[in-house]
LOVEX-985519 format. One record per residue: x, y, z of N, C-alpha, C in turn; residue number from 1. Coordinates in Angstrom, 1 decimal. Atoms other than C-alpha are relative to their C-alpha. Last residue first. Layout:
N
n.xx = X	n.yy = Y	n.zz = Z	ca.xx = X	ca.yy = Y	ca.zz = Z	c.xx = X	c.yy = Y	c.zz = Z	num = NUM $
...
//
This chain:
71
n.xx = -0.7	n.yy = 1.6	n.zz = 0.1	ca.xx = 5.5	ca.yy = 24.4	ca.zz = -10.6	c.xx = 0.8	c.yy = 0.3	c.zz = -1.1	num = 71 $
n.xx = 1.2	n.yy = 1.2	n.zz = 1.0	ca.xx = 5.0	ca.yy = 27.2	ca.zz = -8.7	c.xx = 0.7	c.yy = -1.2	c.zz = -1.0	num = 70 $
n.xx = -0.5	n.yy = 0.1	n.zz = 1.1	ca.xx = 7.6	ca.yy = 29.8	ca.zz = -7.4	c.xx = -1.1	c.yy = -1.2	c.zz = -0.7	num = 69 $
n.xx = 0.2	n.yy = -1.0	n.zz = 0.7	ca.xx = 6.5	ca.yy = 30.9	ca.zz = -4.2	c.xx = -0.1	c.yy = -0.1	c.zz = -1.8	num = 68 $
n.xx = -0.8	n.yy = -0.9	n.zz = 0.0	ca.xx = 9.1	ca.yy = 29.1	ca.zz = -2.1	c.xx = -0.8	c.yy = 1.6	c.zz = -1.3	num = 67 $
n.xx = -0.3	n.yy = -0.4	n.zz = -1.1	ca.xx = 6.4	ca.yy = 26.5	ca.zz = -0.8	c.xx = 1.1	c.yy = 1.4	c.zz = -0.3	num = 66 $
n.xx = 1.1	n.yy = -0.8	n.zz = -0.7	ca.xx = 5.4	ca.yy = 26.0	ca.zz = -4.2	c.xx = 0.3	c.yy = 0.4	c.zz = 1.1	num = 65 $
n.xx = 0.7	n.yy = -1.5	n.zz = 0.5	ca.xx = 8.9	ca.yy = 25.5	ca.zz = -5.7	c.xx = -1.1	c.yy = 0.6	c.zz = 0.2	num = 64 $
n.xx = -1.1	n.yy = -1.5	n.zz = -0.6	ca.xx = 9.9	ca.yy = 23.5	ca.zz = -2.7	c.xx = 0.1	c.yy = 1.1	c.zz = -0.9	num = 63 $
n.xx = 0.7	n.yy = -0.3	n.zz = -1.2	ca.xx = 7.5	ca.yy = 20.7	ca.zz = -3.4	c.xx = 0.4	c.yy = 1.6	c.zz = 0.4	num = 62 $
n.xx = 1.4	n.yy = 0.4	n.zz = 0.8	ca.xx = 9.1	ca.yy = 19.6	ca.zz = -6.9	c.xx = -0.9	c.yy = 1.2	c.zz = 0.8	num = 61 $
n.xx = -0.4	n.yy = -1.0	n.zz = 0.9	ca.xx = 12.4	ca.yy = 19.6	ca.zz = -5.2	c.xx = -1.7	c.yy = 0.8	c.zz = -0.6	num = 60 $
n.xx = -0.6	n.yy = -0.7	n.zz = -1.2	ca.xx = 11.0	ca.yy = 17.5	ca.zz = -2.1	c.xx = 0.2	c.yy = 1.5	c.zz = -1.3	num = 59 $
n.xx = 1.1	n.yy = -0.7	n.zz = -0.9	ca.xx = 9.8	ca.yy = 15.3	ca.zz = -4.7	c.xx = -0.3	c.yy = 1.3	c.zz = 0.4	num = 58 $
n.xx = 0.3	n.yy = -0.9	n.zz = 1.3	ca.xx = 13.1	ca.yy = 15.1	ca.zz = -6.9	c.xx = -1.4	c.yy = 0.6	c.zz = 0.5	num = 57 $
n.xx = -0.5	n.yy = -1.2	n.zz = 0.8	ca.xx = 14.6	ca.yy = 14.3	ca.zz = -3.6	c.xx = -1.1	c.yy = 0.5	c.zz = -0.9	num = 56 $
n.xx = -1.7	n.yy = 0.1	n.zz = 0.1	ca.xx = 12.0	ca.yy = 12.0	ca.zz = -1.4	c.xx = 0.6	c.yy = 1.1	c.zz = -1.2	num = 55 $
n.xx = 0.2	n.yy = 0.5	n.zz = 1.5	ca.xx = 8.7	ca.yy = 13.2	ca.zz = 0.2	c.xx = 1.8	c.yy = -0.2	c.zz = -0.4	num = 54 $
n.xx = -0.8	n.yy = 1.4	n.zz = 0.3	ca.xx = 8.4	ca.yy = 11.7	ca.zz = 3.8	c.xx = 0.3	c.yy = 0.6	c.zz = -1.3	num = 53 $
n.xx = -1.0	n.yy = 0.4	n.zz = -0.2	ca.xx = 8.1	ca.yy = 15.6	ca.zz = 5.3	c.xx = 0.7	c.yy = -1.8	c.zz = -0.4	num = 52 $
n.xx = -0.6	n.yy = -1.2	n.zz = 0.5	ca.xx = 5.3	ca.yy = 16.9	ca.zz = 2.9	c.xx = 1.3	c.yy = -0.3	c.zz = 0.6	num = 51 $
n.xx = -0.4	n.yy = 0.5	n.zz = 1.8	ca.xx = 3.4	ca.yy = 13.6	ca.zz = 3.3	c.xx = 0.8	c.yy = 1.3	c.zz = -0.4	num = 50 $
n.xx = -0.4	n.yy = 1.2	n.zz = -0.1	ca.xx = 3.7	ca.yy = 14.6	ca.zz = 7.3	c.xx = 0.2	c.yy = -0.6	c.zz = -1.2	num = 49 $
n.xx = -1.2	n.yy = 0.5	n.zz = -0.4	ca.xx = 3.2	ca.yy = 18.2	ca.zz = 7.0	c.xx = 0.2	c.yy = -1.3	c.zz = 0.3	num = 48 $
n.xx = 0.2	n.yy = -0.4	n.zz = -1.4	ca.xx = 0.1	ca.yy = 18.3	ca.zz = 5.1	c.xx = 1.4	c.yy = -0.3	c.zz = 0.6	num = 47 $
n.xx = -0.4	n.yy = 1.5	n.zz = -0.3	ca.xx = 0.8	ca.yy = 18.2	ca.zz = 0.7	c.xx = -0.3	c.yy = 0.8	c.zz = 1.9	num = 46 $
n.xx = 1.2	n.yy = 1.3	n.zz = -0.4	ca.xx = -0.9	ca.yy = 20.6	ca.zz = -1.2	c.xx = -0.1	c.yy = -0.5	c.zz = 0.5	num = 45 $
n.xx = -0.8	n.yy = 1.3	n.zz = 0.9	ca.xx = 2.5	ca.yy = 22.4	ca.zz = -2.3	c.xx = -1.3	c.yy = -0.6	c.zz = 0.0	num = 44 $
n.xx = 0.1	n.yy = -0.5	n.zz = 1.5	ca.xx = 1.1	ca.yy = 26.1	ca.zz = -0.6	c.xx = 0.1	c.yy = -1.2	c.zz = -1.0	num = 43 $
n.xx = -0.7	n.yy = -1.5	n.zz = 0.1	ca.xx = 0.9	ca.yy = 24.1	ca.zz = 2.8	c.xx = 0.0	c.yy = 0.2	c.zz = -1.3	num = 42 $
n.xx = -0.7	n.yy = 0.2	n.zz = 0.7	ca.xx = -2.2	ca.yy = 21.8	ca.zz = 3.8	c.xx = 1.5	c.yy = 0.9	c.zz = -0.4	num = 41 $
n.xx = -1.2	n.yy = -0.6	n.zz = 0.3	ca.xx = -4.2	ca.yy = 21.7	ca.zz = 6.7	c.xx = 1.0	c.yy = -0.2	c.zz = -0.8	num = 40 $
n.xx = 0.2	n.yy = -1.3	n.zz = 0.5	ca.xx = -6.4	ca.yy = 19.0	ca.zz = 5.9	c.xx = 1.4	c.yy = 0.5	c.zz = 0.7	num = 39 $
n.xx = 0.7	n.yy = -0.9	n.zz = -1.4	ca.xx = -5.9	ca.yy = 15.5	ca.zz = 5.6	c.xx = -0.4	c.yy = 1.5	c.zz = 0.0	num = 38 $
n.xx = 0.9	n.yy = -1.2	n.zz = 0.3	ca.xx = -6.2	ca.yy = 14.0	ca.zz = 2.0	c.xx = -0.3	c.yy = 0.8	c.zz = 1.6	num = 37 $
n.xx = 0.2	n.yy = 1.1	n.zz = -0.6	ca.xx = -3.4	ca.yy = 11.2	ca.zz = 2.0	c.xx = -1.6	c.yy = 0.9	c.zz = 0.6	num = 36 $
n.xx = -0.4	n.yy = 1.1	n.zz = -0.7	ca.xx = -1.7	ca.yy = 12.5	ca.zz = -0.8	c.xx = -1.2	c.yy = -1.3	c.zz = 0.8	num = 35 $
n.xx = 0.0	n.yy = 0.8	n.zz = 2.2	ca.xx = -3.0	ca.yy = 15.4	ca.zz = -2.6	c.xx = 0.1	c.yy = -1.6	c.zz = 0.5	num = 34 $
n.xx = -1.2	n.yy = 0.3	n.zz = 0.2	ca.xx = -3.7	ca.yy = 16.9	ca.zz = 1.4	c.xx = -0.2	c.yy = -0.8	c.zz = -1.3	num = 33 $
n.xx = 0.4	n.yy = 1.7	n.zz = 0.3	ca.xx = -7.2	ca.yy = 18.4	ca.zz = 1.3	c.xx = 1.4	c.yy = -0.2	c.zz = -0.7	num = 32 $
n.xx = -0.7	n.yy = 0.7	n.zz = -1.3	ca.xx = -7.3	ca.yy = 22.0	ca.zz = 2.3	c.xx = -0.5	c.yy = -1.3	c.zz = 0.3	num = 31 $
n.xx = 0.6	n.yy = 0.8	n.zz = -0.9	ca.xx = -10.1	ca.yy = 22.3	ca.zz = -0.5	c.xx = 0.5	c.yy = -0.3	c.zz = 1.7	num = 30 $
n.xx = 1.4	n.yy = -0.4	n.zz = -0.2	ca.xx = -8.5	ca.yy = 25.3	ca.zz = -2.1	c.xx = -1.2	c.yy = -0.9	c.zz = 0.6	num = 29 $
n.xx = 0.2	n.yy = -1.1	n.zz = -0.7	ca.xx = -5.5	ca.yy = 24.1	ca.zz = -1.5	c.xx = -0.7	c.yy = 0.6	c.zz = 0.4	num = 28 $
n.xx = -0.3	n.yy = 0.7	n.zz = -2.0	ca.xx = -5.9	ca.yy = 20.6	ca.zz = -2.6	c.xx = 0.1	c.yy = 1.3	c.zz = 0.4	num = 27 $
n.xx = 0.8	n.yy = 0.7	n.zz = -0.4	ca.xx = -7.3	ca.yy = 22.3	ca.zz = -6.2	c.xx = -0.1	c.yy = -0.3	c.zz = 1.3	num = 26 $
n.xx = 1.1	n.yy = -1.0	n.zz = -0.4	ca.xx = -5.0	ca.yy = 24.8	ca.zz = -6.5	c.xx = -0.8	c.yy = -0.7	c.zz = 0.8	num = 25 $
n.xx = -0.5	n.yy = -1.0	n.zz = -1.0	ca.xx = -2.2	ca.yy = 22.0	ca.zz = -6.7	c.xx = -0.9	c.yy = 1.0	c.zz = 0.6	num = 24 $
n.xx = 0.1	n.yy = 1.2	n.zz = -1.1	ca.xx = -4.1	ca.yy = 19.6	ca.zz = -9.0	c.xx = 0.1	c.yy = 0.9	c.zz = 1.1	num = 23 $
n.xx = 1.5	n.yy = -0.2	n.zz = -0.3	ca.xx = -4.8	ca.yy = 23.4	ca.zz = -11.4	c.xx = -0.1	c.yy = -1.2	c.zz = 1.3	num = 22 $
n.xx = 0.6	n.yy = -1.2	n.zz = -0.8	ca.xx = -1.2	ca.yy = 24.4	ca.zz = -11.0	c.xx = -1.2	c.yy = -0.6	c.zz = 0.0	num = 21 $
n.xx = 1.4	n.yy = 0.1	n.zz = 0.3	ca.xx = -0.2	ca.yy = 20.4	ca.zz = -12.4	c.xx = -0.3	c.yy = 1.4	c.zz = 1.0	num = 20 $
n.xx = -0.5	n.yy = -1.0	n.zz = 1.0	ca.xx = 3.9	ca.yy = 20.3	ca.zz = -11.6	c.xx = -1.6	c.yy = 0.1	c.zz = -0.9	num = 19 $
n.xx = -0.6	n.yy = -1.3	n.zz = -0.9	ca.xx = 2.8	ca.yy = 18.8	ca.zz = -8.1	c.xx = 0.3	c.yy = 0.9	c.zz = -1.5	num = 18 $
n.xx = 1.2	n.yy = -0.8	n.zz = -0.5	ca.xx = 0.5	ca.yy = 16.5	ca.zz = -9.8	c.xx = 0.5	c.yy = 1.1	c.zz = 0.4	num = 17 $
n.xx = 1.2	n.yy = -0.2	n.zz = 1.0	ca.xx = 2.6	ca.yy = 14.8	ca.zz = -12.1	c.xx = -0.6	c.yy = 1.1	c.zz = 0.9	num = 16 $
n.xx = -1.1	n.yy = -1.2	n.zz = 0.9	ca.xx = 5.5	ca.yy = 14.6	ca.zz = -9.4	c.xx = -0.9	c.yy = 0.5	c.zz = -1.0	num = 15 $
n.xx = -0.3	n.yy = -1.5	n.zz = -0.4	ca.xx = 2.8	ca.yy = 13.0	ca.zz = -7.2	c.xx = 0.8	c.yy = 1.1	c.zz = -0.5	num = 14 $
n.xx = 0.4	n.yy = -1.0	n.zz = 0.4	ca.xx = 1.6	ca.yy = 10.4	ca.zz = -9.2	c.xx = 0.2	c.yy = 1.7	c.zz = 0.1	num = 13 $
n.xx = -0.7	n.yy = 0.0	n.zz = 1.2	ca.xx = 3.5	ca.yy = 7.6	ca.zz = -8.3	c.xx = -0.6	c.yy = 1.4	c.zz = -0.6	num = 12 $
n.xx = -0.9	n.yy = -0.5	n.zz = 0.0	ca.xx = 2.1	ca.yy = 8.4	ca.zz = -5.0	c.xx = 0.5	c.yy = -0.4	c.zz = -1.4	num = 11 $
n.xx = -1.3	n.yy = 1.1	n.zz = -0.4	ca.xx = -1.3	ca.yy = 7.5	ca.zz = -5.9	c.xx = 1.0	c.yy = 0.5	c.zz = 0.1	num = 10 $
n.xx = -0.6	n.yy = 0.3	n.zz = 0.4	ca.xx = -3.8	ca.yy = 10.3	ca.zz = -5.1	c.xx = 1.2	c.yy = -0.7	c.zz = -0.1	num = 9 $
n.xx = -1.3	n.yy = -1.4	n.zz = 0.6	ca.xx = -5.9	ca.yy = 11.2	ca.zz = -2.6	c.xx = 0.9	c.yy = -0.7	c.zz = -1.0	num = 8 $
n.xx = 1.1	n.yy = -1.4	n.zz = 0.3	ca.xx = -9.5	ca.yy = 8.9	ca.zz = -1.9	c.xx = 1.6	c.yy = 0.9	c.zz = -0.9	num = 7 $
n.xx = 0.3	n.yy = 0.2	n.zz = 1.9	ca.xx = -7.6	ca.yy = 5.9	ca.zz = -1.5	c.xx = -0.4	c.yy = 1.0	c.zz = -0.7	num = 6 $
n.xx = 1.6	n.yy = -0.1	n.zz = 0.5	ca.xx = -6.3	ca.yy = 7.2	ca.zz = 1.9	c.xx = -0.6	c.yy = -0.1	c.zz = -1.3	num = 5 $
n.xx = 1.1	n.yy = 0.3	n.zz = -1.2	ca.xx = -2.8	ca.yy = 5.9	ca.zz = 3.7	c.xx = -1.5	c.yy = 0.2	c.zz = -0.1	num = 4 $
n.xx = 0.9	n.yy = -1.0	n.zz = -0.7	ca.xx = -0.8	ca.yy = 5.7	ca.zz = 0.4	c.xx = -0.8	c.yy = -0.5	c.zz = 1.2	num = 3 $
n.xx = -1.2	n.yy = -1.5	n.zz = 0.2	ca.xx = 1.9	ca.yy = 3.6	ca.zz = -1.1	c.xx = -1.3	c.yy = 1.1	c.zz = 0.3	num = 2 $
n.xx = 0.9	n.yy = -1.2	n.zz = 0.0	ca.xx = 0.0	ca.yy = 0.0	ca.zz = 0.0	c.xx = 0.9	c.yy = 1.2	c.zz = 0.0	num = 1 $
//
């Protein structure tokens, strides 16, 4: 199992989605983690806990929303 909620998106998917503004808007504007769908989300989509397992190219991925810079 690569996710904790069926409902959010497969992690294979996450680099797709993070470079996706409308995916991105979307979890934001729901505060609905992309992931695992909790709330509180930060500018990326993701809730601190799928925001802290993500691996490099991820993390990279992640750190252009969080820095402003989009996908």
């Amino acid at each position: 199992m690569d996710r904790e909620n069926s409902v959010g998106i497969p992690r294979s998917q996450l680099l797709y989605s993070l470079g996706n503004r409308k995916i991105v808007e979307f979890a934001r504007e729901t505060d609905s983690c992309l992931l695992c769908c909790r709330p509180k989300v930060n500018e990326a989509g993701l809730c601190r806990w799928c925001y802290s397992s993500l691996d490099t190219p991820e993390i990279h991925a992640a750190v252009k929303w969080t820095s402003g810079v989009g996908p």
